[in-house]
N, C-alpha and C positions, 0 to 999 in steps of 0.2 A: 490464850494460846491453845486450850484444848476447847476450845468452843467447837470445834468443828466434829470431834469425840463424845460429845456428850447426843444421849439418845432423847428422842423427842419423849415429851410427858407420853403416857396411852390412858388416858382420861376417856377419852372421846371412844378409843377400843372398847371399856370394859363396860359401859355403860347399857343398862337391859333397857329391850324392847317389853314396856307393858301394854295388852290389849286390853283398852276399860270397854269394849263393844263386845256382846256376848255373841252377837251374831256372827261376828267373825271367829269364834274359837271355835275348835275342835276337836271331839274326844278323840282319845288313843285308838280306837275302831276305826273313828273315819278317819284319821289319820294316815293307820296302815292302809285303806279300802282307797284310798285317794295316792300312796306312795304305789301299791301293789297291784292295783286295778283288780280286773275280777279275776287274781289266782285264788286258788282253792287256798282255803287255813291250814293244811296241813302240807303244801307246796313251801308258803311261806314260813312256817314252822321247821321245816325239812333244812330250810337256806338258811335262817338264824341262826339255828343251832350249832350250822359247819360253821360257820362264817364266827361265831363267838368258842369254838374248839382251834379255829386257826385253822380249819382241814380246808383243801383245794377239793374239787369235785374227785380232782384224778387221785390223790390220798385217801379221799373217803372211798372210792370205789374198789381202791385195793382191799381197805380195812373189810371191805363187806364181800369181797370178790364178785363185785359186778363191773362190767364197764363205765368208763367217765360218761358216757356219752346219755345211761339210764339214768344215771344223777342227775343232768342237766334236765333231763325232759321231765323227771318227777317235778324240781325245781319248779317248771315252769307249767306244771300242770298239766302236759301232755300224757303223762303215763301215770299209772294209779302204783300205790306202792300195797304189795300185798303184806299178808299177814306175818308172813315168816319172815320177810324184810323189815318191815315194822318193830316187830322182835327185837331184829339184830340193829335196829337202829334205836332203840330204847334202854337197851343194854347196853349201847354203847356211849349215848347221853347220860347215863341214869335216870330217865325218865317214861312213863308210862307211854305203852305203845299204843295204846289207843287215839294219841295226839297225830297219827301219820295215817290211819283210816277215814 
């Protein structure tokens, strides 16, 4: 009568994929170097960080009072983030500002 109610087993869901080929793995480097292509480390450091704080480009840009739009291009490697930026973006991760130069 509740046959039709009952959820299928997830056996076959929770099951890992192991790789025993080492040639196929890769480290945490090339991982990001292969998700990120060639942005700068401290581009992709800049977008972790929002992105693990929950901030949109356009909240972080109030926080620092710059425009959304300098976010985005730092993000993507277009634009260099200076030192006094840097600063205020280290101050506001708690973390060393020399990760954004």
């Amino acid at each position: 009568m509740r046959e039709h109610t009952r959820k299928p087993p997830i056996e076959h869901l929770t099951q890992r994929v192991v790789r025993t080929n080492k040639e196929d793995s890769l480290s945490a480097d090339e991982m990001i170097r292969k998700i990120c292509g060639n942005l700068p480390e401290w581009a992709v450091t800049l977008r972790g960080l929002r992105n693990r704080e929950g901030l949109t480009q356009a909240a972080l840009g109030n926080l620092l009072g710059i425009a959304q739009t300098n976010i985005s291009q730092m993000e993507l490697g277009k634009r260099s983030i200076g030192k006094a930026i840097a600063k205020r973006l280290a101050d506001l991760f708690h973390t060393d500002y020399r990760l954004f130069l």
